[in-house]
C-alpha positions in Angstrom: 13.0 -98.9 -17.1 13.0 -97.4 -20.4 16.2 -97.0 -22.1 17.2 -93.5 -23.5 16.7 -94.6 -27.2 13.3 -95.4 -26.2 12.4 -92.7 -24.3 13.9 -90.5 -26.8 11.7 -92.7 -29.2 8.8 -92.6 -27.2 8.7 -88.4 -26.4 8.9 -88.0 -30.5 5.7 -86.3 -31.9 5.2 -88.9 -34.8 5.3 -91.8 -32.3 2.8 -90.5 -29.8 0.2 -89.4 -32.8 0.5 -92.6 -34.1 -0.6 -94.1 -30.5 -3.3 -91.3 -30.1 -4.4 -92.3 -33.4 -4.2 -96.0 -33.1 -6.5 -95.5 -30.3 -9.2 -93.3 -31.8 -9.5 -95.4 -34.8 -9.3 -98.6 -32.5 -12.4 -97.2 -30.4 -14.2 -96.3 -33.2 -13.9 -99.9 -34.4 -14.7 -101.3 -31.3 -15.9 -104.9 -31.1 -15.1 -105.2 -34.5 -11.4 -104.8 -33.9 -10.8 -108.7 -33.7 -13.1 -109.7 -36.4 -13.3 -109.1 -40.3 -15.0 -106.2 -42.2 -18.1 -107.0 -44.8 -15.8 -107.6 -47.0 -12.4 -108.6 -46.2 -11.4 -109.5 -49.8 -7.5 -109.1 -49.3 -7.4 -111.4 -45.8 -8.9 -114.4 -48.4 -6.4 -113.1 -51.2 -3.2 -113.4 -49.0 -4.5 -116.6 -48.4 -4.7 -117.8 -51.9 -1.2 -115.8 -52.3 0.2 -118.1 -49.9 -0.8 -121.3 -51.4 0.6 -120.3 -54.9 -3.1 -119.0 -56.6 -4.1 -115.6 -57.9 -8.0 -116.7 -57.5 -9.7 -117.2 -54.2 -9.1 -120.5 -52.4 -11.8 -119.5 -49.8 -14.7 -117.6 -50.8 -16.0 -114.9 -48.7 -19.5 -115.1 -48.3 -21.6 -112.7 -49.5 -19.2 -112.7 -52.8 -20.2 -109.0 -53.3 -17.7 -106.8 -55.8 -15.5 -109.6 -56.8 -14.9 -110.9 -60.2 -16.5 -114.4 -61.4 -14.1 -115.5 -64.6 -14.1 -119.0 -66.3 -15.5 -120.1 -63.2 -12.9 -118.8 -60.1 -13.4 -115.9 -58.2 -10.6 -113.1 -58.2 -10.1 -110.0 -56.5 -9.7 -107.3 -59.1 -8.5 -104.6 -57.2 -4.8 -103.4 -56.9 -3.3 -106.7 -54.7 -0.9 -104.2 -52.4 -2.7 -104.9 -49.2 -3.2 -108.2 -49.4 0.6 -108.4 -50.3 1.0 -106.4 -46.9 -0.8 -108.8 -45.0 0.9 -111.9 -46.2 2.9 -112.2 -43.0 -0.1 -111.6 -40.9 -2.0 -114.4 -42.7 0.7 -116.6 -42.7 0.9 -116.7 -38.8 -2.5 -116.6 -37.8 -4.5 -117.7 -41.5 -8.0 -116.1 -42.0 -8.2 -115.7 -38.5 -6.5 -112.4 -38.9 -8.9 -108.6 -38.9 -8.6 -106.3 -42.2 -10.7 -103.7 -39.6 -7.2 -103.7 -37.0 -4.6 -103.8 -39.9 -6.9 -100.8 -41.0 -6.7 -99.1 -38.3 -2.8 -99.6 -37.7 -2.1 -98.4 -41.0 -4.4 -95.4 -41.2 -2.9 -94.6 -37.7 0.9 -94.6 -39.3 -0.4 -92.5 -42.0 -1.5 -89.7 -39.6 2.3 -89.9 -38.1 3.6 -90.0 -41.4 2.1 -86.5 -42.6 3.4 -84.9 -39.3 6.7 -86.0 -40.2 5.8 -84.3 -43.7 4.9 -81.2 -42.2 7.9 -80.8 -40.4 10.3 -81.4 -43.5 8.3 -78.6 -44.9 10.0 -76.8 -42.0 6.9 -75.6 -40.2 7.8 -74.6 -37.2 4.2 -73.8 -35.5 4.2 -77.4 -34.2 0.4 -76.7 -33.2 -0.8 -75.9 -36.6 1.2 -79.5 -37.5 -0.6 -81.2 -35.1 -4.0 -79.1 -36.2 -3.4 -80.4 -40.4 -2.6 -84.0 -38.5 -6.3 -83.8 -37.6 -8.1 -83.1 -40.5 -6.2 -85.7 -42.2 -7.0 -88.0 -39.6 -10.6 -87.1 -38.4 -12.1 -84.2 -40.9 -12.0 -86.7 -43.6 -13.1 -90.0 -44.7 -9.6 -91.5 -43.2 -11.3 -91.7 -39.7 -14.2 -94.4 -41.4 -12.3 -96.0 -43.6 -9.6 -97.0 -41.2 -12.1 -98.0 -38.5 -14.5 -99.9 -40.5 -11.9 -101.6 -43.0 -13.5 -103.9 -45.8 -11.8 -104.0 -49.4 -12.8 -100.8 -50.6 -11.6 -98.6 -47.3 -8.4 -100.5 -46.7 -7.4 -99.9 -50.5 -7.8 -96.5 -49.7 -5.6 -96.1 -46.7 -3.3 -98.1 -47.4 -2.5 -95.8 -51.0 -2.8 -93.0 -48.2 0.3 -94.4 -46.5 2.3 -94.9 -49.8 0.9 -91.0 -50.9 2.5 -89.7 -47.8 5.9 -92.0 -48.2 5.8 -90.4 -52.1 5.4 -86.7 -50.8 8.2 -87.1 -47.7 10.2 -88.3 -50.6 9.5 -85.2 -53.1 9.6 -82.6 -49.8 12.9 -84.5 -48.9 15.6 -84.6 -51.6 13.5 -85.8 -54.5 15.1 -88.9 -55.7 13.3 -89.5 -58.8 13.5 -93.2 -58.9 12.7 -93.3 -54.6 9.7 -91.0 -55.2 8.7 -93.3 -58.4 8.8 -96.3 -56.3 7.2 -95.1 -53.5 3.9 -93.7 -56.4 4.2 -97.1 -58.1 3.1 -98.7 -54.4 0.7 -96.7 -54.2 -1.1 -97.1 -57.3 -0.9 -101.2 -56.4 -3.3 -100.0 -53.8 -5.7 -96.9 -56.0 -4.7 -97.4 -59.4 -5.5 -93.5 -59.7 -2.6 -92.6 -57.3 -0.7 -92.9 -60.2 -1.5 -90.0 -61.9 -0.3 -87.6 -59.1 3.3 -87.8 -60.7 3.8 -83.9 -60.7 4.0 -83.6 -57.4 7.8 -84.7 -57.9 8.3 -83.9 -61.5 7.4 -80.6 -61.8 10.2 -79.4 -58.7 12.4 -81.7 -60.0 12.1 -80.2 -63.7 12.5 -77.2 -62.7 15.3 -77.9 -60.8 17.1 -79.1 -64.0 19.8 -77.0 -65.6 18.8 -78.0 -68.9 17.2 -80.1 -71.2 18.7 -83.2 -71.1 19.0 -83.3 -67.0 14.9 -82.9 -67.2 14.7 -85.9 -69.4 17.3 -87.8 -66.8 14.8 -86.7 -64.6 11.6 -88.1 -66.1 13.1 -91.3 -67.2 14.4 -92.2 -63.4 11.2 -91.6 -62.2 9.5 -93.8 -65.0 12.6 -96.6 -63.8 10.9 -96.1 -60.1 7.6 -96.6 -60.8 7.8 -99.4 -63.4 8.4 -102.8 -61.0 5.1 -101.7 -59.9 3.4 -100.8 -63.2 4.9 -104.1 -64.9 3.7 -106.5 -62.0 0.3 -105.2 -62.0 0.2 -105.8 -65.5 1.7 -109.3 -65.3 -0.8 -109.9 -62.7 -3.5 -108.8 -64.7 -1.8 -111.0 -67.5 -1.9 -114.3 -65.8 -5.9 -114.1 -64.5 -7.4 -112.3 -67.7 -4.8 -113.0 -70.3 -4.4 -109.4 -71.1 -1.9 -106.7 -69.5 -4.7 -104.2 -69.1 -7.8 -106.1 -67.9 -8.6 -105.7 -64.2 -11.6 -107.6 -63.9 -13.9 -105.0 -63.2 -16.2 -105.3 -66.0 -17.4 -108.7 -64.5 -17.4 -107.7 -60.9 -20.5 -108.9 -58.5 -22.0 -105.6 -58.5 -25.3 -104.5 -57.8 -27.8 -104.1 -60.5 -28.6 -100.5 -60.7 -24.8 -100.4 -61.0 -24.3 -103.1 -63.7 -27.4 -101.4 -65.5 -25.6 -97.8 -65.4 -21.9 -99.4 -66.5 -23.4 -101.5 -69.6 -25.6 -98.1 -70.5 -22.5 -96.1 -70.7 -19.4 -97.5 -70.0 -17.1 -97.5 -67.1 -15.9 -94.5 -67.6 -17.7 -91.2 -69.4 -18.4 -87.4 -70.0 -21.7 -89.2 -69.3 -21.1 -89.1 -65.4 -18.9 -86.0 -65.3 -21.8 -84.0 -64.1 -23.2 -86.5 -61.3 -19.6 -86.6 -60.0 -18.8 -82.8 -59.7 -22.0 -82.4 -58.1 -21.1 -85.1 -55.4 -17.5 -83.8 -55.0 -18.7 -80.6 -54.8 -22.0 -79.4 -53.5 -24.1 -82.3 -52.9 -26.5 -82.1 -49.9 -27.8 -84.4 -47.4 -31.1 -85.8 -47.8 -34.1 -84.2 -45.9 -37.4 -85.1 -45.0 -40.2 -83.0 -43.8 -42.5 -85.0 -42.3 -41.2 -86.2 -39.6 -38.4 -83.6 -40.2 -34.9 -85.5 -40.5 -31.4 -85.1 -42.0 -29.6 -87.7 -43.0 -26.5 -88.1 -44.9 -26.9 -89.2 -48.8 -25.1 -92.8 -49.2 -24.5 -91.9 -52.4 -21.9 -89.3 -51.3 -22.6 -85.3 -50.3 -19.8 -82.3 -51.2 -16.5 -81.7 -49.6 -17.3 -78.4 -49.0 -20.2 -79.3 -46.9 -18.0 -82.3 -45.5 -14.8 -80.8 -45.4 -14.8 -77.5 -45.4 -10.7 -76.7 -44.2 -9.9 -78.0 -47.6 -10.9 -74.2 -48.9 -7.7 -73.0 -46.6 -5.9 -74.2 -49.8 -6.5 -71.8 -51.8 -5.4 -69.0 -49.7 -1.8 -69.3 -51.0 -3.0 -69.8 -54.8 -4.8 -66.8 -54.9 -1.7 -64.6 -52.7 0.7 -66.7 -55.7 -1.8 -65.3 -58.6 -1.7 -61.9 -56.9 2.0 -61.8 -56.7 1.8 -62.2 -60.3 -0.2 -59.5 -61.4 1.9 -57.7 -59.6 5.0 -56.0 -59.8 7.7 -57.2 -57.7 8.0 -53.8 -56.6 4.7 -53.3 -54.8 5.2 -56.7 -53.0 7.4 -55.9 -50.7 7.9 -52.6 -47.9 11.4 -50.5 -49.3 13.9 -52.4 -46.9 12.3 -55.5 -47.2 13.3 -57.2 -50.4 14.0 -61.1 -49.9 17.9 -62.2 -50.1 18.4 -64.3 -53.4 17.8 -67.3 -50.8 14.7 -66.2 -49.5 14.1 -66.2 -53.3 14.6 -69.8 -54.0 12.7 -70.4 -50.7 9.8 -69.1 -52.1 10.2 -71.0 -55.9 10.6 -74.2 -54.0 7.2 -73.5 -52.6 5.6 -72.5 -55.9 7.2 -75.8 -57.2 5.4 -78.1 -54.4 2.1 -75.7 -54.8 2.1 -76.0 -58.5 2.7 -79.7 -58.3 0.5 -80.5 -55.9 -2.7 -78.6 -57.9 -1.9 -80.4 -61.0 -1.7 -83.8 -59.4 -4.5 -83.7 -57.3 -6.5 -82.4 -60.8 -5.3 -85.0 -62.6 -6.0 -87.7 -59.9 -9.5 -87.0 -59.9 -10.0 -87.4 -63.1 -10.6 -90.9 -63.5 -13.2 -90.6 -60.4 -15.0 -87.7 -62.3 -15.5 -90.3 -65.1 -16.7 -93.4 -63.4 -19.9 -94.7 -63.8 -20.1 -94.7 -59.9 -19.9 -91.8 -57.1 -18.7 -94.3 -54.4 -21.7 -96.2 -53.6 -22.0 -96.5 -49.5 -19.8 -94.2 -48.1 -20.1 -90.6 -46.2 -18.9 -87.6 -48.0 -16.7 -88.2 -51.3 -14.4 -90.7 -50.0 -12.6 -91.5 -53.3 -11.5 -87.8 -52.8 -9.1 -90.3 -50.5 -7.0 -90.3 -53.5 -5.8 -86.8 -53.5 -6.6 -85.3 -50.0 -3.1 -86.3 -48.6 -2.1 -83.5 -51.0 -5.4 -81.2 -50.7 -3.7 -81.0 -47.0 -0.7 -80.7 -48.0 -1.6 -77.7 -50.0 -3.5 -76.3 -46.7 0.0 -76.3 -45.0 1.5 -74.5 -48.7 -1.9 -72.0 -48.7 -1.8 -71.0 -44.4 2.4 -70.9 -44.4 2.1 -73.5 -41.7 0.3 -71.1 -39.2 -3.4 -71.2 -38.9 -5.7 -68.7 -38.1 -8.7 -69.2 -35.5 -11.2 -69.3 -38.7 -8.7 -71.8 -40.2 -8.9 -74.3 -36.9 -12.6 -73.5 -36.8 -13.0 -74.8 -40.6 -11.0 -77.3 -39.5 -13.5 -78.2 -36.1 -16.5 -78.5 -38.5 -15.0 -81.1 -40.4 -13.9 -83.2 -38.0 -18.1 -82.6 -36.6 -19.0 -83.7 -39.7 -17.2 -87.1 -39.9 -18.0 -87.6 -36.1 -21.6 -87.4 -37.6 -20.8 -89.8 -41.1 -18.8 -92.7 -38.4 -22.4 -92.4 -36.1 -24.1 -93.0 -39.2 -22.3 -95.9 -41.0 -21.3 -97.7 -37.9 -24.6 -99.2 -38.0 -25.1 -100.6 -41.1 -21.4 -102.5 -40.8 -21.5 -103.6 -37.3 -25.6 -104.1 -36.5 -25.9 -102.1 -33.7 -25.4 -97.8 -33.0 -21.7 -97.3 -32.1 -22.8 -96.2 -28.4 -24.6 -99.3 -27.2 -21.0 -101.9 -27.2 -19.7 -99.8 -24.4 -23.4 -99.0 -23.0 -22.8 -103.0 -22.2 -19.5 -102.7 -21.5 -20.1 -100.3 -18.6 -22.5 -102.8 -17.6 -20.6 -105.8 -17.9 -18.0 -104.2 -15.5 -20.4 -103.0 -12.7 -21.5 -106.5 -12.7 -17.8 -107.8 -11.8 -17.0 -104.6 -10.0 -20.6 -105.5 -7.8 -19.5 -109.7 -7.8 -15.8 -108.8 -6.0 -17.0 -106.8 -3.7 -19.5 -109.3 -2.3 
């Protein structure tokens, strides 16, 4: 019998997504739950965490993206998941799966952004549950959680700490909370960092004068620096410099390595090969035999993820209101109370925010010598989407239309498609055919009791 804390627990909406989405992502990964990804660089850095070494005690084999200096083998990328998965490693070694720690965290992020939504106050629960599903399935959360691997897990796991920072900034803002909870997420995308309007523009705003606004900024700097200072002592004690993470030296392929030492790491060079892939870019297509497949190198969120464009709905009513006189905005009789009022500038605050962090955010990707190698769709739009929802649920007021869930559909159609597609190339074998045998497997025991 269930007590009636759990039960109360257990009928909550957060606690059953996360159990819906638990199992999705857990199908999707299938037999691979129990075993590791292609590359399951943080398991091996907990490892070495855990016996007192910043290189790799163990190396994975292949030793594909990670760093060869003065002859060790580090992981350069932000060490937040492998910190996560210290007392997992601890218990059970490199036994334990970066796919099913993947999928439990992508899982909590999903329940995380409901919970979001309904500090927003949206009160169309259906519509919550609606935004919970793009997150979770019309983007490229659903592969990244279910097929793990160093690059995918970095990425949901800085979803989790995105969503932790917005609940924060939706909540009461607490500068040095919501600086914290952005610090932990750029240990995990070092770009995450860069979404720090999302909490300072309300909170500036909020500020009575000058000097409160500089209170402001300088507890959020306090909340974000344990994390900006150990990632630069970390950084410190493998590559004796504050600022180096490695990746110049990273095990890359060679048409990578050739495009990096051409131009750089980052570039104007690659600005317009990156807003095409974010953008517009199609899949490819062959005539002869006719076939469409998705480009590896990445293919435009507007042809991936369509719902994002609901977004701008509430932008372009804002610019409108405007250019606009307050009196033509509303009906005589219907002039907001000086509380509807602040309603509203809260809501410009969060919209205004979340433009300016999600531009800023991308940045970095729109200058990198690479669009995301493998992947389905533009998946270090990861980064930002937790707020390109967000400002879904700021652009429909929390109530979709039936276009709006239809956008929606489409993009969850399309992932469905780019999971189909990648599955392969991780696990050997089409996603179908594991529970083509399984089927079998039990109609053979199912045919052995009954004789």
């Amino acid at each position: 019998m269930m007590t009636p804390s759990l039960r109360r627990l257990w009928g909550s909406v957060p606690v059953r997504l996360f159990v819906v989405f638990l199992a999705i992502y857990g199908l999707t990964a299938g037999v691979s739950l129990g075993r590791h990804s292609l590359a399951p660089h943080f398991v091996y850095l907990a490892e070495s965490f855990l016996h007192g070494h910043l290189d790799l005690a163990h190396v994975p084999d292949p030793p594909y993206d990670l760093t060869s200096f003065e002859g060790r083998w580090y992981v350069s990328f932000p060490p937040l998941p492998a910190l996560l998965m210290l007392p997992l490693v601890a218990v059970r070694g490199l036994a334990v799966s970066d796919i099913a720690f993947s999928v439990a965290v992508g899982a909590l992020s999903v329940s995380l952004f409901y919970v979001l939504l309904a500090r927003l106050k949206i009160r169309d629960w259906g519509s919550g549950l609606w935004l919970c599903v793009l997150l979770g399935l019309g983007t490229p959360l659903w592969y990244c959680a279910a097929l793990g691997s160093v690059w995918y897990t970095a990425h949901v796991v800085a979803i989790t700490c995105l969503c932790l920072y917005a609940l924060e900034v939706v909540g009461q803002n607490r500068p040095v909370w919501a600086g914290l909870w952005l610090g932990l997420g750029f240990l995990a995308r070092v770009p995450v960092l860069l979404a720090f309007p999302l909490s300072l523009v309300p909170g500036i705003q909020r500020a009575r004068n000058g000097r409160e606004a500089v209170r402001i900024s300088f507890l959020f700097a306090l909340g974000t620096a344990p994390a900006l200072l150990g990632q630069a002592g970390y950084n410190w004690a493998r590559f004796g410099n504050p600022l180096e993470f490695g990746y110049r030296w990273m095990n890359s392929p060679g048409p990578l390595l050739e495009r990096q030492a051409a131009w750089g790491q980052f570039g104007l060079h690659f600005l317009p090969e990156n807003l095409y892939t974010l953008l517009v870019r199609p899949p490819l297509v062959s005539i002869a035999p006719l076939r469409v497949t998705p480009d590896p190198w990445g293919m435009g969120l507007l042809l991936t993820c369509p719902a994002l464009l609901l977004g701008l709905r509430g932008t372009l009513a804002e610019v409108g209101r405007r250019l606009s006189s307050r009196r033509h905005l509303w009906p005589p009789g219907m002039v907001p109370s000086p509380r509807r009022f602040t309603t509203f500038a809260r809501v410009r605050s969060l919209r205004l925010g979340s433009w300016l962090a999600v531009a800023l955010v991308a940045v970095p990707s729109l200058l990198y010598f690479n669009t995301g190698s493998y992947q389905f769709g533009y998946r270090f739009a990861l980064d930002w989407l937790p707020l390109g929802v967000l400002l879904v649920a700021l652009g429909t007021g929390g109530r979709l239309r039936r276009w709006g869930k239809v956008l929606i559909v489409v993009s969850v159609l399309m992932h469905l498609w780019g999971v189909l597609w990648m599955y392969p190339n991780f696990n050997g074998q089409p996603w179908h055919v594991q529970y083509v045998q399984l089927v079998r497997d039990l109609s053979h025991w199912v045919v052995d009791v009954a004789r």
